[in-house]
C-alpha positions as CSV (number, residue, x, y, z in Angstrom):
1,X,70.6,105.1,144.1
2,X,67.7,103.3,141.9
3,X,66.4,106.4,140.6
4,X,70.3,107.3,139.5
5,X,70.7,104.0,137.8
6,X,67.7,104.4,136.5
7,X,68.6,108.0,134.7
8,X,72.3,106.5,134.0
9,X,70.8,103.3,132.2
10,X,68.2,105.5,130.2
11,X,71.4,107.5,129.1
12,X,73.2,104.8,128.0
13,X,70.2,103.8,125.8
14,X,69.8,107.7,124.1
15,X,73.7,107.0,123.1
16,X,73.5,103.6,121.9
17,X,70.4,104.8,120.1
18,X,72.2,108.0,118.4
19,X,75.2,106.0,117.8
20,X,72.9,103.3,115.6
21,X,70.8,106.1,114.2
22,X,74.5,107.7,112.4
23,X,73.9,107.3,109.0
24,X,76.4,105.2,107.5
25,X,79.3,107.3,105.2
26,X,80.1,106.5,101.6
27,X,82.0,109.0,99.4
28,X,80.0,112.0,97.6
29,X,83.2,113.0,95.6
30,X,86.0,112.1,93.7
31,X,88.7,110.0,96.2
32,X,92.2,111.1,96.1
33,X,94.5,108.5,96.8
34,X,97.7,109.9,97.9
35,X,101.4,108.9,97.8
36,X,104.5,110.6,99.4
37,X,107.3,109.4,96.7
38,X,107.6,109.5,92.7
39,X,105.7,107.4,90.6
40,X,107.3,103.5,89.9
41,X,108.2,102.4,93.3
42,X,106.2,100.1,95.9
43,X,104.9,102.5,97.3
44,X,103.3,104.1,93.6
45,X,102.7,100.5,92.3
46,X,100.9,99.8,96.3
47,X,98.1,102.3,95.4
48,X,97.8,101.6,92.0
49,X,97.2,98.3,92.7
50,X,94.4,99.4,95.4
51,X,92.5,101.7,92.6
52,X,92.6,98.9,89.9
53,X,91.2,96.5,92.1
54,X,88.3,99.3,93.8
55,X,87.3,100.2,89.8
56,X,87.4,96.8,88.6
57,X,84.9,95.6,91.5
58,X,83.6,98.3,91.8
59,X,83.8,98.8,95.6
60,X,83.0,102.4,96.0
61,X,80.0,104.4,93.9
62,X,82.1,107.2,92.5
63,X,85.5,108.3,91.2
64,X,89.0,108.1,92.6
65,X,92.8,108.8,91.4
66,X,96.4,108.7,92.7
67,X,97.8,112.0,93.7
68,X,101.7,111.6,94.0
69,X,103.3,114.6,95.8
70,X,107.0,113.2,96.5
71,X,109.6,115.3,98.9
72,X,110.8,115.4,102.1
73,X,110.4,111.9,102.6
74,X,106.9,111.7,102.5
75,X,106.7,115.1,104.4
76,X,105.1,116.7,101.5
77,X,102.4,114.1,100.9
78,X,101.3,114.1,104.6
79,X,101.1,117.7,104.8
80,X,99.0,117.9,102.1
81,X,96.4,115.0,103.4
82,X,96.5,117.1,106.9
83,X,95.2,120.1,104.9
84,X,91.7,118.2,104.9
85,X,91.1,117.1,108.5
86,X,88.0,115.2,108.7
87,X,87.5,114.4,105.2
88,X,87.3,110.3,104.1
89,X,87.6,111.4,100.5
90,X,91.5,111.7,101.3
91,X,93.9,108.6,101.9
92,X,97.1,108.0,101.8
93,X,99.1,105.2,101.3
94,X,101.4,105.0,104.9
95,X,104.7,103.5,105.1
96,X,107.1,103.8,108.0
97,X,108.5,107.3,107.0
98,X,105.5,108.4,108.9
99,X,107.2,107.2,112.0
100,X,111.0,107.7,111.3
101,X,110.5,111.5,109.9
102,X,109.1,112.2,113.4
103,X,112.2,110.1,115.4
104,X,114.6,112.2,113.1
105,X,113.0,115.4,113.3
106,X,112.4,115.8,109.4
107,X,108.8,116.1,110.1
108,X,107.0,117.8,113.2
109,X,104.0,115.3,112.1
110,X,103.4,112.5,114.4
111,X,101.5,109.5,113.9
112,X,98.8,110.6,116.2
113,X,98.1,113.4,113.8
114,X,96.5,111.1,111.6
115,X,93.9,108.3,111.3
116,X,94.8,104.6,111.2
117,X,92.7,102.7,108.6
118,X,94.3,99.7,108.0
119,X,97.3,97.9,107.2
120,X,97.7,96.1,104.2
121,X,101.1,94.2,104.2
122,X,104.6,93.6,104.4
123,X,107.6,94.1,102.3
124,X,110.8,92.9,103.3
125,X,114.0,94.2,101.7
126,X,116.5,93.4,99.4
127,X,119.9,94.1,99.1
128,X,121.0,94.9,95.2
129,X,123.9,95.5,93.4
130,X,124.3,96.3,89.6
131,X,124.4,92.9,87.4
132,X,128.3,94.1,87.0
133,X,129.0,94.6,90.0
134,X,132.4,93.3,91.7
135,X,130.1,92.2,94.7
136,X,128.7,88.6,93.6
137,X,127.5,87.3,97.0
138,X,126.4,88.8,100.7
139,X,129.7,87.2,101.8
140,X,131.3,89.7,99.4
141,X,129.4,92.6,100.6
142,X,129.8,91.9,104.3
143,X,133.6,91.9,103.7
144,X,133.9,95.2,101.9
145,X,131.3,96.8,105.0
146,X,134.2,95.2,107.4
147,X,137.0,96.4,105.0
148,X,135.9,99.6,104.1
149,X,132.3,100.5,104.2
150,X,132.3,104.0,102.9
151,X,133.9,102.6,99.8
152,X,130.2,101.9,99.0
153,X,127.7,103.9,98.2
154,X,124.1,102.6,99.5
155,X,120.6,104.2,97.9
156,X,117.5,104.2,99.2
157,X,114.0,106.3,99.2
158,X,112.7,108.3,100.8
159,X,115.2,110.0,103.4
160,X,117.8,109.4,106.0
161,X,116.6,107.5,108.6
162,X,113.9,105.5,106.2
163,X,113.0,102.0,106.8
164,X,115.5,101.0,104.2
165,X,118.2,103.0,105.3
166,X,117.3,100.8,108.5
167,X,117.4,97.7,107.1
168,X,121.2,98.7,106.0
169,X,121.9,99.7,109.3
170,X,120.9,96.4,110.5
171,X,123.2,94.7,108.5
172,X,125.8,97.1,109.2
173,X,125.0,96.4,113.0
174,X,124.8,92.8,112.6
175,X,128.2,92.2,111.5
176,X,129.9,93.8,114.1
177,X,130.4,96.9,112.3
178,X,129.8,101.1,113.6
179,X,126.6,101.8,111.7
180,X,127.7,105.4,110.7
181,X,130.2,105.0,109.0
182,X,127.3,104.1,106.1
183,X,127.8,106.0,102.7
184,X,124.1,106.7,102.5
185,X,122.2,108.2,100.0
186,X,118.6,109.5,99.8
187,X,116.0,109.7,96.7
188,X,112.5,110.4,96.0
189,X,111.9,107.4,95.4
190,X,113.2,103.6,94.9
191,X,112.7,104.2,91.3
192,X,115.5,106.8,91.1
193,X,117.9,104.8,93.4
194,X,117.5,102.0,91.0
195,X,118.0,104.1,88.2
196,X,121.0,105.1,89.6
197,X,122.5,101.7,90.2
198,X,121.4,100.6,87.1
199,X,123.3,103.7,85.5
200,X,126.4,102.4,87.9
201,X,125.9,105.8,89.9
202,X,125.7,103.9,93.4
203,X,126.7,100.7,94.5
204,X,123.9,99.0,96.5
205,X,120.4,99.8,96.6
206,X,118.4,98.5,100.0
207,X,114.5,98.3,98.4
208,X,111.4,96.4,98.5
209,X,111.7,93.1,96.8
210,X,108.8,94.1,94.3
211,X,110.9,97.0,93.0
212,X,114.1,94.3,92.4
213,X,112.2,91.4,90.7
214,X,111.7,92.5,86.8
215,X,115.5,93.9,86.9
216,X,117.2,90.5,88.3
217,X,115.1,88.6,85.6
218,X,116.5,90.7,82.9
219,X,120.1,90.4,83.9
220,X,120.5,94.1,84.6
221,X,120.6,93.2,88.6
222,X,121.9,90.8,90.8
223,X,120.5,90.3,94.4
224,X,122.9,89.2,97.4
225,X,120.5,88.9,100.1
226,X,116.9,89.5,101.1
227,X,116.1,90.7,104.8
228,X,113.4,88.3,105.1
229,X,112.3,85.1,107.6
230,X,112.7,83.5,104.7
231,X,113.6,82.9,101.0
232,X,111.5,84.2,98.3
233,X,109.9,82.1,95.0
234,X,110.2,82.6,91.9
235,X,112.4,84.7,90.1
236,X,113.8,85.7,93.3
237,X,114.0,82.3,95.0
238,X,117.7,81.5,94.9
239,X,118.5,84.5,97.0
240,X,119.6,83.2,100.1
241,X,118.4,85.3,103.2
242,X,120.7,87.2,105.1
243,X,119.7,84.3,108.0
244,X,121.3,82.0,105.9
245,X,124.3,83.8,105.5
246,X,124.7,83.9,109.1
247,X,123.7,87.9,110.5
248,X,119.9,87.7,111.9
249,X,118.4,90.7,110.0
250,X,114.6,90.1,109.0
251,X,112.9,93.8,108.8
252,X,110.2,95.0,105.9
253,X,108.3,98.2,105.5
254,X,104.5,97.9,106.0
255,X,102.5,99.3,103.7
256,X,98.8,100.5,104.7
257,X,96.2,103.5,104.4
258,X,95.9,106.4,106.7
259,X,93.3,108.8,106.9
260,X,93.4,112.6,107.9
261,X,93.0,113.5,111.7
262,X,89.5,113.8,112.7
263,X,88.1,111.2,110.7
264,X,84.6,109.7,111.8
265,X,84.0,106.2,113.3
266,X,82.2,106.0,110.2
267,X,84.1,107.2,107.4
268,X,86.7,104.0,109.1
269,X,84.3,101.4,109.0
270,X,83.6,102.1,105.5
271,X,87.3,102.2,104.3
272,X,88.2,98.9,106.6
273,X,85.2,97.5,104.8
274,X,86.0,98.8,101.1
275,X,89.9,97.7,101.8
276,X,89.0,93.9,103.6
277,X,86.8,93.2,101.0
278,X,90.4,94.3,98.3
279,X,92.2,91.9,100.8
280,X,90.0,88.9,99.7
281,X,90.1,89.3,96.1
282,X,91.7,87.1,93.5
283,X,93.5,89.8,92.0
284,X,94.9,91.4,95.7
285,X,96.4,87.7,96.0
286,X,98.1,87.9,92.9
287,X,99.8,90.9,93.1
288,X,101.0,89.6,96.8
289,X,102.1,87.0,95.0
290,X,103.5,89.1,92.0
291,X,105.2,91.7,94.5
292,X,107.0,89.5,97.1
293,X,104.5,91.1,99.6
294,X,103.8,89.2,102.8
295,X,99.9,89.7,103.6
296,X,99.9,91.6,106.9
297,X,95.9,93.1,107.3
298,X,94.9,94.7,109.9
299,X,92.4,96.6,111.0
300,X,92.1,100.4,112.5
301,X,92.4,99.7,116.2
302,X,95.6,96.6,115.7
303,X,96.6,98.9,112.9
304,X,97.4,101.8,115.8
305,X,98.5,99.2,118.5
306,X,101.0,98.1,116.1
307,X,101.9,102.1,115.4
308,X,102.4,102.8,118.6
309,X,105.1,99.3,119.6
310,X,107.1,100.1,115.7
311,X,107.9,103.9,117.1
312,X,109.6,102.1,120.0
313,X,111.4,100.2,118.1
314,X,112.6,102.0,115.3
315,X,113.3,104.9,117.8
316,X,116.4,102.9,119.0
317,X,117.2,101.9,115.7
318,X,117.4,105.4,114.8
319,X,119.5,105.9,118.1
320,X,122.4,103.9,116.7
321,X,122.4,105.3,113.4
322,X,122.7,108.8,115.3
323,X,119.1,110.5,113.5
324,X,117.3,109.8,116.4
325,X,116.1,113.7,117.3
326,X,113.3,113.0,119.4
């Protein structure tokens, strides 16, 4: 019994010893920094905002750019990271599609195919209508959804079944109404749904409150309700939440980075590292600020934890709506 403790404690040390003797990763080549939807939405503006701030610090010894490849609702964009297993030079910027593509059967990808990094934060949704719109408040809105609600028609990025096709079903569900009877639309991305209620194409738009705030201030949209624990400031801050206006919807889409599957404890540690120290900078705080995002970090292993209790949820989410496949 000694003489195995003996041999099992000098193994432990041989493993403790590799694992300290791994040199540590940094990249050796350009870093792509992917997004699943068309350039100008949050998700665009989130990894943007991530390669200003890395080049303006200086945070990695190298190059890096944004790749967007929009499509199947962020199908096309994961794909493509997948393509490079193992790799750390490839991210991508994760939102919830990753999970509701696999509960609606759009994507065969799971979230287990990939490599939590870290999540960055939260943004909660709005509900917009064009600035001439004949709905003026969320009390308007809920009526025609009671009245009538395919007599509206509701955009969104990236696909059926999104997180902000949720949040619409939430309300939907909140007011006592049969969630699909929604008039639901899909685009690339929340750029082209706001384009299209801007060009009086659509009727609401469901999208993250960064994406609304430069179109309320310049008259050309009018918010009724923000899904949110609570109100916004600034330009947005006389929005009443949809609390307020008496249905109990709060719901967001995270926003983080995910790495290919197959990526090594140390190509994590160095992102986690490279993307805690963009948490604490001046500038990140800003654009939180700026964006109506709700800081939300997290590392790799919360990061999945969190993965893993959201599929739950937004699985019977999904249920309601009818998408749920799997």
């Amino acid at each position: 019994m000694r003489h195995s403790a003996v041999v099992l404690t000098a193994l432990l040390l041989l493993d403790q010893g590799a694992a300290l003797s791994q040199p540590a990763w940094k990249p050796e080549k350009n870093v792509e920094i992917i997004v699943g939807s068309a350039p100008g939405g949050s998700n665009d503006k989130t990894a943007r905002t991530v390669e200003r701030i890395i080049t303006q610090h200086r945070l990695i010894n190298g190059t890096l750019t944004v790749v967007n490849k929009p499509g199947g609702g962020g199908t096309i964009a994961l794909t493509y990271l997948n393509q490079h297993p193992g790799d750390g030079h490839f991210v991508i910027i994760g939102t919830p599609s990753l999970l509701t593509n696999h509960i609606t059967g759009s994507s065969k990808l799971h979230y287990s195919d990939f490599t939590p990094v870290a999540s960055l934060f939260n943004d909660y949704i709005v509900f917009a209508v064009n600035a001439a719109s004949p709905v003026k408040t969320g009390k308007d809105l809920i009526e025609r959804l009671k009245q009538d609600p395919k007599s509206l028609t509701i955009g969104f990025a990236t696909a059926l079944g999104s997180h902000n096709h949720i949040a619409a079903g939430l309300l939907m569900k909140g007011i006592g109404g049969d969630v699909r009877n929604l008039k639901a639309v899909a685009f690339k991305g929340s750029a082209d749904a706001i384009t299209a209620l801007l060009g009086a194409h659509i009727d609401l738009v469901t999208t993250a409150a960064g994406n609304a705030g430069m179109h309320v201030a310049s008259g050309r949209m009018r918010l009724v309700g923000v899904a949110a624990p609570r109100r916004f400031s600034g330009t947005l801050a006389a929005v009443p939440t949809w609390k307020e206006q008496g249905v109990d919807v709060v719901f967001g889409g995270w926003r983080s980075v995910m790495g290919a599957k197959g990526m090594t404890a140390a190509q994590v540690a160095y992102w986690e590292g490279v993307l805690r120290r963009i948490s604490e900078t001046p500038e990140w705080k800003a654009d939180l600020e700026k964006n109506f995002w709700a800081d939300d970090f997290a590392t790799s292993a919360q990061f999945r934890k969190d993965l893993e209790r959201e599929y739950a949820a937004m699985k019977a989410v999904l249920a309601e709506l009818g998408l749920a496949k799997q």
